[in-house]
N, C-alpha and C positions, 0 to 999 in steps of 0.2 A: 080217929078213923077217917077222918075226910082226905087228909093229907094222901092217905096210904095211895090213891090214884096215881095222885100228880108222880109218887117216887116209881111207883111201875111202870108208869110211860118212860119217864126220864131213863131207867137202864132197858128200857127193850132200844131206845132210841141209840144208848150207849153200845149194844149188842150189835146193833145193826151195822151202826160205823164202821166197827171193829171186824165184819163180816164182809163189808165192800173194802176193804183196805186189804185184805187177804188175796179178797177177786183179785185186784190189780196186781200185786206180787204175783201172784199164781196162775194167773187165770195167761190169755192168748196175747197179751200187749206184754208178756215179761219176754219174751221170744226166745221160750225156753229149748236147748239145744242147738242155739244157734251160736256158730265157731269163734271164740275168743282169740285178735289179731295181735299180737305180740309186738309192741312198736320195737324196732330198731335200736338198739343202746345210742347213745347219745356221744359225742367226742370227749376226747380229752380235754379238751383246753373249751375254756367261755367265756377268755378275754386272751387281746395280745399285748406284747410288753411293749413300752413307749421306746419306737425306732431310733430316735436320734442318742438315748441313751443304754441301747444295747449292743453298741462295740467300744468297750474300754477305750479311754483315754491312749493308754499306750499301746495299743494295736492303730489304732489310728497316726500316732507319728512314725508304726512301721511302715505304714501303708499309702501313708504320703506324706514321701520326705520332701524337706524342703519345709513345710509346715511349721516343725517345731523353733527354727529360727526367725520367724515373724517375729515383728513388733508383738508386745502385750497383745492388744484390742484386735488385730487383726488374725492372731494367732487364736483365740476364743472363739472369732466368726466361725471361723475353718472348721476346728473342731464342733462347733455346737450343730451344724450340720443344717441342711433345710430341710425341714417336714415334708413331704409328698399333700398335694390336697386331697382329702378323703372325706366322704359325706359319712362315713361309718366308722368310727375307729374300733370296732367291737369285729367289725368284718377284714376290715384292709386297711394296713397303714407303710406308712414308707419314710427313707432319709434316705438322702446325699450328701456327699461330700466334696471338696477339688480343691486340689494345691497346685500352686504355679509353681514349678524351681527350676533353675536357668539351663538346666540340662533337659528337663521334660514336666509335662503335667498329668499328674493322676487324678484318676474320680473312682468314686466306689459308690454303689447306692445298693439299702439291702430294702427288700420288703416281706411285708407277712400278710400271707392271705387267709384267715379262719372259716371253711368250710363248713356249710350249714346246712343239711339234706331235709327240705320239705314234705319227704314222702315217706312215711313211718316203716314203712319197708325196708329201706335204705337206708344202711347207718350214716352217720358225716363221715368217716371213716373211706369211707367205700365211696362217698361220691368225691371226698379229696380224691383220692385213687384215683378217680376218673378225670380228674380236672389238673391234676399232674400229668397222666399219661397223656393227656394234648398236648402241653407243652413239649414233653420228651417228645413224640411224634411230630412235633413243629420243627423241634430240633436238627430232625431226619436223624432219630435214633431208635431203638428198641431193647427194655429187656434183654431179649432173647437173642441179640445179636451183641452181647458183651466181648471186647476186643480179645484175643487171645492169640499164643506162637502160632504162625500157620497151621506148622504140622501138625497141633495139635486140635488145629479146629478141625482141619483136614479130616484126622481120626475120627473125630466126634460127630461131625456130620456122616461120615461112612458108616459108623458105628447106630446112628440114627436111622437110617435107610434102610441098611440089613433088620433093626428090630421091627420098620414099619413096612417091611416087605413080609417079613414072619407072621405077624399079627395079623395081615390084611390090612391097617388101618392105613388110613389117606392122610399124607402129609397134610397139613394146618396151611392154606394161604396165605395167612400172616406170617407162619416161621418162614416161608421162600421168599417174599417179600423181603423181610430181616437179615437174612441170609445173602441179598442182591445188593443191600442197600449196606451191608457189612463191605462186602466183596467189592465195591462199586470205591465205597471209601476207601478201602488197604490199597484201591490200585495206585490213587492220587496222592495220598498222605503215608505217610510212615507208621507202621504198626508199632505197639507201646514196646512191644519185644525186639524191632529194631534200635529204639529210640534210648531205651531204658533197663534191657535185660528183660523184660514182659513184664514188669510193676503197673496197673493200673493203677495208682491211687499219686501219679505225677511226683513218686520220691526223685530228691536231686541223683543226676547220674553223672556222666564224662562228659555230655555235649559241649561243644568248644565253639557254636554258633548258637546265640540268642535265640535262630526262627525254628532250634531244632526242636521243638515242644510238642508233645504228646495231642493226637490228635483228642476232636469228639469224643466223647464215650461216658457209658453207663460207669457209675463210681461206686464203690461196694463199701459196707460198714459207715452208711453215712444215712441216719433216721431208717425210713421205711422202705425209702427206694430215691434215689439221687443219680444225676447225670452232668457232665461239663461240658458246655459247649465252647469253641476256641475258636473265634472271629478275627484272624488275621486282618490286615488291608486289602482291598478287591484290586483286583488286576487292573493293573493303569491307572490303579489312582498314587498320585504322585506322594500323597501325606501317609506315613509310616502308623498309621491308627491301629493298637490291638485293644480287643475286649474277650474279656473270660467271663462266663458266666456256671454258675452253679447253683443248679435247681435241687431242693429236698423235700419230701415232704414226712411229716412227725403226725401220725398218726391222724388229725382232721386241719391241717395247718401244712401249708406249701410256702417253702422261703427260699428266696432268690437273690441268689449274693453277684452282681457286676462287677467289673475292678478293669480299670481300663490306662493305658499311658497312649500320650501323645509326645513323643520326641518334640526336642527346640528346631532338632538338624533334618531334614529330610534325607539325609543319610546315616542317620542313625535309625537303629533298628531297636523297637522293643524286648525284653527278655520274655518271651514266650512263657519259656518254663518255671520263670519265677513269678510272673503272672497267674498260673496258675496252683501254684505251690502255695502262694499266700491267701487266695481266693478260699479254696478249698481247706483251709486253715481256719478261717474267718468261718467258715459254714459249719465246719465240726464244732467250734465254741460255740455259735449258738445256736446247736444242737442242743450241746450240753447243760445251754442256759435255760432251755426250753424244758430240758428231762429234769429240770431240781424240781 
């Protein structure tokens, strides 16, 4: 009987515990009713694949001839490509390449940038989205101003007017912008339906001059949202320099493929349009290498 105390303190103490642990679950510090924030899903991709060996061997002696007939050792350089420096390879990595051949020199360099949104609201997704659309805006391109037969834009923009004259609604500043900056281009360059029969996606056609190559423009069926930009030589300058570039981006991952010749002859002119033919070649396979 003496014991019996000591055991009735010990469960009232054990009661009591088990009574203040309920308070805090339940009581005013569980902040009951208050709204549960749903973070953002997270990207596809959370790593990228090593640069220097994601364009095949044999895309590479398409891409720059001249290359496959080096010596051994110097033929290995070529191909094995230079890394880009990067302090993150989980974020951003890159490679180069360049052959000399006695007619001209090519360089190609591709990179991958893996989008990471710090703000739980914001998928990676949606901030790549945003971090591509700079680039296409750097470009002086848009969306919404995808190249097409005049008449046919012609229509489409008429057709747009009437519906926002119907509705009341106010055309978008950004579409007139687009619309200026479309118009502004077709006046200086050749539209893809002069150049090509209207194909944007730069298939081979009849041009029978090199410079006659498919301007700027937004590229369709390529990742999420893709555009080419086509860097002729600037006026007066006497070196025959073209660079094509081809932005994509796969869901929280923007990739950017370059491909560029420099003629031996300053009278010799670059193939524009195979320039870009193989460019944009290069960018749908590592699309596809990206989608396995």
């Amino acid at each position: 009987m003496a014991y019996v105390p000591g055991v009735a303190l010990l469960a009232a103490l054990v009661v009591g515990c088990s009574a203040g642990a309920d308070g805090n679950a339940n009581g005013a510090d569980s902040k009951a009713g208050s709204p549960t924030v749903t973070p953002a899903p997270p990207g596809k991709y959370l790593t990228l694949p090593a640069p220097c060996r994601a364009v095949p061997r044999s895309t590479l002696k398409d891409l720059l001839p001249g290359a496959a007939e080096l010596p051994g050792d110097q033929q290995d350089k070529v191909f094995r490509g230079s890394a880009a420096v990067t302090y993150d390879t989980d974020r951003k990595v890159g490679c180069s390449w360049k052959s000399d051949a006695p007619s001209a020199t090519r360089s190609l360099s591709v990179d991958f940038e893996r989008v990471v949104s710090y703000d739980p609201a914001v998928s990676d997704d949606d901030r790549a989205d945003t971090v591509y659309a700079k680039k296409e805006k750097a470009a002086g391109l848009s969306s919404s101003a995808t190249p097409g037969p005049p008449d046919e834009k012609k229509d489409k923009k008429g057709e747009e007017s009437e519906t926002s004259e119907g509705s009341g609604k106010a055309e978008d500043p950004a579409d007139a912008d687009a619309d200026s900056d479309s118009d502004a281009t077709g006046s200086a360059e050749p539209s893809p339906s002069e150049s090509s029969g209207g194909s944007t996606d730069g298939a081979p056609g009849s041009s029978s001059s090199p410079e006659e190559a498919l301007p700027s423009r937004i590229l369709d069926n390529l990742g999420d949202a893709a555009f080419l930009q086509d860097l002729p030589k600037q006026a007066g300058s006497t070196a025959q320099h073209h660079t094509v570039s081809v932005v994509f981006r796969t869901s929280n991952v923007v990739v950017t493929v370059r491909y560029a010749e420099q003629p031996a002859l300053i009278t010799q002119v670059p193939d524009g349009r195979e320039l870009q033919e193989k460019a944009q070649a290069l960018a749908r396979k590592l699309a596809e290498t990206l989608s396995e």
